[in-house]
KELUM-955979 format. One record per residue (C-alpha): x, y, z; residue in one letter. Coordinates in steps of 0.2 Angstrom, whole numbers, plus 2048, in hexadecimal, padded with zeros to 3 digits. Layout:
residues N
XYZa/...
//
This chain:
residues 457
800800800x/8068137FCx/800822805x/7F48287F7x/7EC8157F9x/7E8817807x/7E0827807x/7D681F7FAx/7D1811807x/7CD81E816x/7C482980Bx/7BC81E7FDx/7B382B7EFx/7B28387F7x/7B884B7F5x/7BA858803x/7AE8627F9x/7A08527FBx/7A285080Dx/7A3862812x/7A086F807x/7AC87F80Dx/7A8890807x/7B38987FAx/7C489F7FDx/7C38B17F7x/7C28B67E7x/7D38BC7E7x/7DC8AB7ECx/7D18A37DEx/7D88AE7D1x/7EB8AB7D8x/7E78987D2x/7DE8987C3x/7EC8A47BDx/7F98997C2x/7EF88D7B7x/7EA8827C7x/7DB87D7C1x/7E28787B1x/7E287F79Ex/7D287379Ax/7BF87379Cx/7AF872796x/7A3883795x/79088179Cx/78A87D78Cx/79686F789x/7A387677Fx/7B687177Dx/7BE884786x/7D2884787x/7DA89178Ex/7EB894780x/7F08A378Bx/7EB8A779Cx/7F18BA799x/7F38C67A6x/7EC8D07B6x/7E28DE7B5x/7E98EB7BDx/7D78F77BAx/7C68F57BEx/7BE8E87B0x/7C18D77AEx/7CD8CC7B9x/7D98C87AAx/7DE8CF79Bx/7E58CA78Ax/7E18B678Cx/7DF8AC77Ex/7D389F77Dx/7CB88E772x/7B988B772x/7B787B768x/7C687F75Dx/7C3891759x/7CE89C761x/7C78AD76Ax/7D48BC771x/7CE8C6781x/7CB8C6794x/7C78B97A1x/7BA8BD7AFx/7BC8B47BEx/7AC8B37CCx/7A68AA7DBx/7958A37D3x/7908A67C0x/7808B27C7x/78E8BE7CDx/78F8C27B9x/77E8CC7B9x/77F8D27CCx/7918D97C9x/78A8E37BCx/7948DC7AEx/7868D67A2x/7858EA79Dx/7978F07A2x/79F8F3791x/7B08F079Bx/7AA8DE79Ax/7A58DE788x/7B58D4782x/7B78C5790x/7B78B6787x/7B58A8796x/7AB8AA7A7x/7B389F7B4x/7A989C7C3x/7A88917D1x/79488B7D3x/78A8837C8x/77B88F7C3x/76B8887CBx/76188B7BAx/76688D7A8x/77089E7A7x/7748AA798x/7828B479Bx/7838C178Fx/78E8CF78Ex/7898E3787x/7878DE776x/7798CF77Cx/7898C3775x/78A8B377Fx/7998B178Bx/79E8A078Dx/79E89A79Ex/7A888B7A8x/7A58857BAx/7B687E7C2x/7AF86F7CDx/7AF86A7DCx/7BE85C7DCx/7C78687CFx/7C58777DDx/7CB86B7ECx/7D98667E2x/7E08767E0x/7DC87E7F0x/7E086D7FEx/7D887580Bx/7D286A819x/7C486A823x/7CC874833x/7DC87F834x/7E3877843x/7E086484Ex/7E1864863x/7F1861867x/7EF850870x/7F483D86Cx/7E8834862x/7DF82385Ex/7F181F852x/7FC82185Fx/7FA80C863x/7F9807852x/80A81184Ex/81480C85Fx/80E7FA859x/8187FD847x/82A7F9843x/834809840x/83680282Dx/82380482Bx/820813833x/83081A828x/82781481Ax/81781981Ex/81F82C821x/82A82B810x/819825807x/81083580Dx/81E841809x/82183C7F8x/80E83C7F7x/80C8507FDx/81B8527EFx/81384A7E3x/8048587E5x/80E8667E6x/81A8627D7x/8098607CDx/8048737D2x/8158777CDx/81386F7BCx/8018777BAx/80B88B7BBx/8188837B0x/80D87E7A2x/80488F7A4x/81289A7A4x/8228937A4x/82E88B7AEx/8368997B4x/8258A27BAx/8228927C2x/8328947CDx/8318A77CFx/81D8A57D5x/8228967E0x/83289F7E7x/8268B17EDx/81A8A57F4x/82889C7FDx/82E8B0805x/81D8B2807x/81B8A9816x/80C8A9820x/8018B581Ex/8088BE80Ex/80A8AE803x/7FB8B07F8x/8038C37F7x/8108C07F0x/80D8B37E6x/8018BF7DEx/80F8CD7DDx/8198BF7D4x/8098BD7C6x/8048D07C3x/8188D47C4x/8208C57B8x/8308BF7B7x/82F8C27A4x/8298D47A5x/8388D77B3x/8428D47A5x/83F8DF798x/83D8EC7A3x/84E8EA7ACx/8458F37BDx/8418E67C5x/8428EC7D8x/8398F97D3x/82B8F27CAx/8298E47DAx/8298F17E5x/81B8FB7DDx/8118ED7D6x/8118E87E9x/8098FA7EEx/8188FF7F8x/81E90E7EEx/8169217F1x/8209317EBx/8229377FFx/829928803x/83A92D807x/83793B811x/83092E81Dx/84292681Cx/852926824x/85E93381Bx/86A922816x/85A91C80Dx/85492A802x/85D9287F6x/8599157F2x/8499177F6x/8489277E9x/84F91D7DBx/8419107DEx/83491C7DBx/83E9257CBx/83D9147C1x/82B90F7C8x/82291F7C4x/82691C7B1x/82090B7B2x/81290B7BDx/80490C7B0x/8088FC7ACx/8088F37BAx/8008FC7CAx/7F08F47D1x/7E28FF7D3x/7D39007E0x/7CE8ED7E4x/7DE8E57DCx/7E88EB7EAx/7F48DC7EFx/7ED8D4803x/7FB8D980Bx/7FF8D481Ex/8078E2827x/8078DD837x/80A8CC845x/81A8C783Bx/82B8C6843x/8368D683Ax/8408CC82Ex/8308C5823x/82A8D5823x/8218D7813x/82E8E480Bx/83B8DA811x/8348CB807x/8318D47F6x/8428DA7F9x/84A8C97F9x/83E8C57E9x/8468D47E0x/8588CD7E7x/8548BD7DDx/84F8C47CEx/8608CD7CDx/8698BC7CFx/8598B47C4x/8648AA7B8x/86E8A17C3x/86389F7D0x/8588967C4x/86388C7BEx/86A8857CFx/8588837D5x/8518787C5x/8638717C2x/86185E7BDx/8698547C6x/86185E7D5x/86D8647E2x/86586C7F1x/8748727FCx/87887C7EBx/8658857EDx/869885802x/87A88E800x/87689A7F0x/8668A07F9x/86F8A180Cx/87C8AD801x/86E8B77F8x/8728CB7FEx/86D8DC7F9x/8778EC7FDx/8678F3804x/85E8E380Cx/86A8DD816x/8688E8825x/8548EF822x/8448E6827x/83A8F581Ex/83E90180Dx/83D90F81Ex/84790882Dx/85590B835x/86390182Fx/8658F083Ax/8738EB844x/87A8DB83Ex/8778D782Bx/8668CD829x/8668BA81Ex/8588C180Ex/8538AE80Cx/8558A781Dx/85A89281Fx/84988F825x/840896816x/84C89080Bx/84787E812x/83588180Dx/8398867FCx/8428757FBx/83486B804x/8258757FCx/82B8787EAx/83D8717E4x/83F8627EAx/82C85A7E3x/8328607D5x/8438597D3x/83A8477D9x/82D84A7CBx/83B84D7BDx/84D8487C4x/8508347C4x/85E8397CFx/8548427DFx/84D8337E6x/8438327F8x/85482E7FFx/85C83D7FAx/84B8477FFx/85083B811x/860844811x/85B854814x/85985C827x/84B86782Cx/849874837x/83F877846x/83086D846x/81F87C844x/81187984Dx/80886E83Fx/817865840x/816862853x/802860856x/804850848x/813849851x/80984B860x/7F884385Bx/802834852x/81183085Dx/80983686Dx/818841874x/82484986Ax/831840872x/82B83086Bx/82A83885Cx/83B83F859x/84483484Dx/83783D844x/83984C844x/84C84F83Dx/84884D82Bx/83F85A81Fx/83784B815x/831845826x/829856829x/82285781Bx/81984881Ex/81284A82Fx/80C85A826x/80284F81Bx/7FC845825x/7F6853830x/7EE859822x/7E484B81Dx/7DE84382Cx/7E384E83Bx/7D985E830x/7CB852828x/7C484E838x/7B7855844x/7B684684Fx/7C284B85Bx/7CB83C853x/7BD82F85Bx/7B982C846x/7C883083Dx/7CB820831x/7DE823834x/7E1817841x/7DA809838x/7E380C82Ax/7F280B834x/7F07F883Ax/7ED7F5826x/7FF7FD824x/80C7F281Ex/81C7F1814x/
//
């Protein structure tokens, strides 16, 4: 048995979305996906037609449609124009858009729900907009959102079948789930790369990665309406992050220490030339997290080391998707990542640190690894196998990490040899994910346990 058999086995069938439907994630996260083409490139429209998206475009920066300049197949014929993006496919005529000449040329409505009755959605000139409904498995795919955000911190019911398993089996069981979480992640990865590109996959992935937290979806975002591609034409690109990313104003060095102004007056003499092109206006203001983060991940500080990496794009690139996979050379390039200006600031307007500051911390870097480099050197590198994946330390455990070592080995003392290995890590995490977060038993119905004693080598 393999880890995805025996989710098949616990959960027979079923979908998240079927057991317990969740409400939608905000309209702005579900953009993020489909433009990273999470949803795929391939559906079928309402009224049964073949729709392919050729080319998913770009953000609108103005009020109008969500995306701009996308290229599209409806049953073979190709149709130039704009993408509109909404919860439900009512939202069309309650938004205003069926008699908004700014809608006139959208060529595909994406929605979410299935209408309740047979819908015409039309746009100024009465002309039929084609409309396509991302389901309900195709939506939990791209999301993988449990049930809950967090389990009690307690023992549970797999505690006995576990302590009854010889460590090869529970070594097995754990190499099975993290090669199964990489497995998922490599695929999201691939999705970006066959949307836009291998190195839009990596510089998305990457400023999610900086992101942390609360300002993943941020700059991941940032990353989309500021592309790599356009960065290099325009040969500005701290600039162009930093405005894209809303943190540019003309006062802003006044608000500066005097050893600041200057840099800071340079940013805003490139961005003002460009910003016309890629400022965000009213509602596309990027969901920036200001505040509750620890002063080295603040948010400037994160765009700044994004604007370091693009400076040092060609080579970082080429060491992180280098074949065979090496990942002390990613840990040692990115622990050597530096910007004359970031390496003593925690905002574009503080006083200089004391000691110079690590742009991409250890930690981070770790997660890039875990989260986005290594599934995809598994996926494509016959060279990177779970053993070399084994190899690699991890950091402190995170809370996740902890509460499922807890619930599975019962103290975290028992569950140490556990706990030293990013692989192992990262498959605590799913198994957390898809039990520990599934559940609303308080662990009296999770299907886990049973599973366990099935368990074998």
């Amino acid at each position: 048995m393999n880890y995805a058999g025996l989710l098949s086995v616990a959960f027979p069938g079923t979908t998240l979305s079927e057991q317990s439907p969740e409400p939608l994630p905000s309209e702005l996260e579900l953009q993020a996906i489909w433009f990273s083409g999470g949803f795929g490139r391939s559906f079928r429209t309402l009224d049964g037609k073949q729709a392919s998206i050729v080319q998913f475009g770009e953000w609108n920066r103005t009020a109008g449609p969500d995306f701009i300049q996308a290229v599209i197949e409806l049953d073979g014929e190709t149709r130039a124009g704009a993408i509109e993006l909404d919860p439900t496919s009512e939202d069309w005529e309650h938004h205003g858009h069926a008699t908004n000449p700014s809608y006139l040329g959208v060529v595909l409505h994406v929605v979410f729900q299935r209408p309740r009755q047979t819908i015409f959605t039309r746009n100024s000139d009465h002309r039929e907009v084609p409309v396509v409904v991302i389901d309900g498995t195709a939506l939990e795919d791209a999301l993988n959102k449990p049930r809950a955000t967090v389990a009690i911190a307690k023992p549970g019911r797999c505690v006995q079948p576990l302590a009854g398993m010889d460590s090869l089996s529970v070594a097995k069981l754990l190499e099975e789930a993290a090669l199964h979480r990489a497995s998922r992640k490599a695929t999201r990865m691939l999705l970006t790369a066959a949307a836009h590109g291998r190195d839009a996959a990596l510089y998305q992935s990457t400023a999610e990665t900086l992101g942390y937290r609360g300002n993943s979806l941020a700059m991941r975002l940032l990353a989309q309406r500021a592309p790599l591609a356009a960065l290099k034409v325009e040969n500005s690109h701290e600039a162009l992050l930093f405005g894209t990313a809303g943190f540019l104003s003309p006062k802003l060095h006044e608000k500066a220490p005097a050893d600041t102004r200057d840099y800071l007056r340079d940013l805003w003499d490139t961005w003002w030339k460009q910003r016309g092109r890629f400022e965000p206006m009213g509602e596309r203001d990027l969901p920036w997290s200001m505040h509750g983060h620890r002063p080295a991940n603040h948010p400037h500080r994160r765009v700044g080391a994004l604007s370091a990496l693009v400076g040092a794009w060609p080579k970082y690139r080429r060491i992180a998707l280098a074949r065979p996979f090496k990942p002390k050379a990613v840990l040692d390039f990115l622990a050597t990542l530096d910007h004359p200006f970031w390496e003593r600031r925690y905002t574009l307007t503080a006083a200089p640190a004391a000691k110079p500051l690590a742009l991409f911390g250890k930690s981070q870097a770790l997660e890039l690894l875990a989260n986005h480099l290594v599934p995809l050197a598994l996926h494509e590198d016959p060279e990177f196998t779970i053993t070399s994946y084994l190899k690699l330390p991890a950091t402190v455990a995170n809370d996740r990490v902890k509460r499922c070592a807890l619930r599975l080995f019962g103290s975290l003392e028992t569950a140490k040899p556990w706990l030293s290995r990013l692989a192992h890590h990262q498959a605590l995490l799913q198994i957390y994910h898809d039990f520990c977060l599934q559940d609303t038993s308080d662990c009296a119905a999770c299907p886990f346990p049973e599973q366990l004693a099935q368990w074998h080598l």
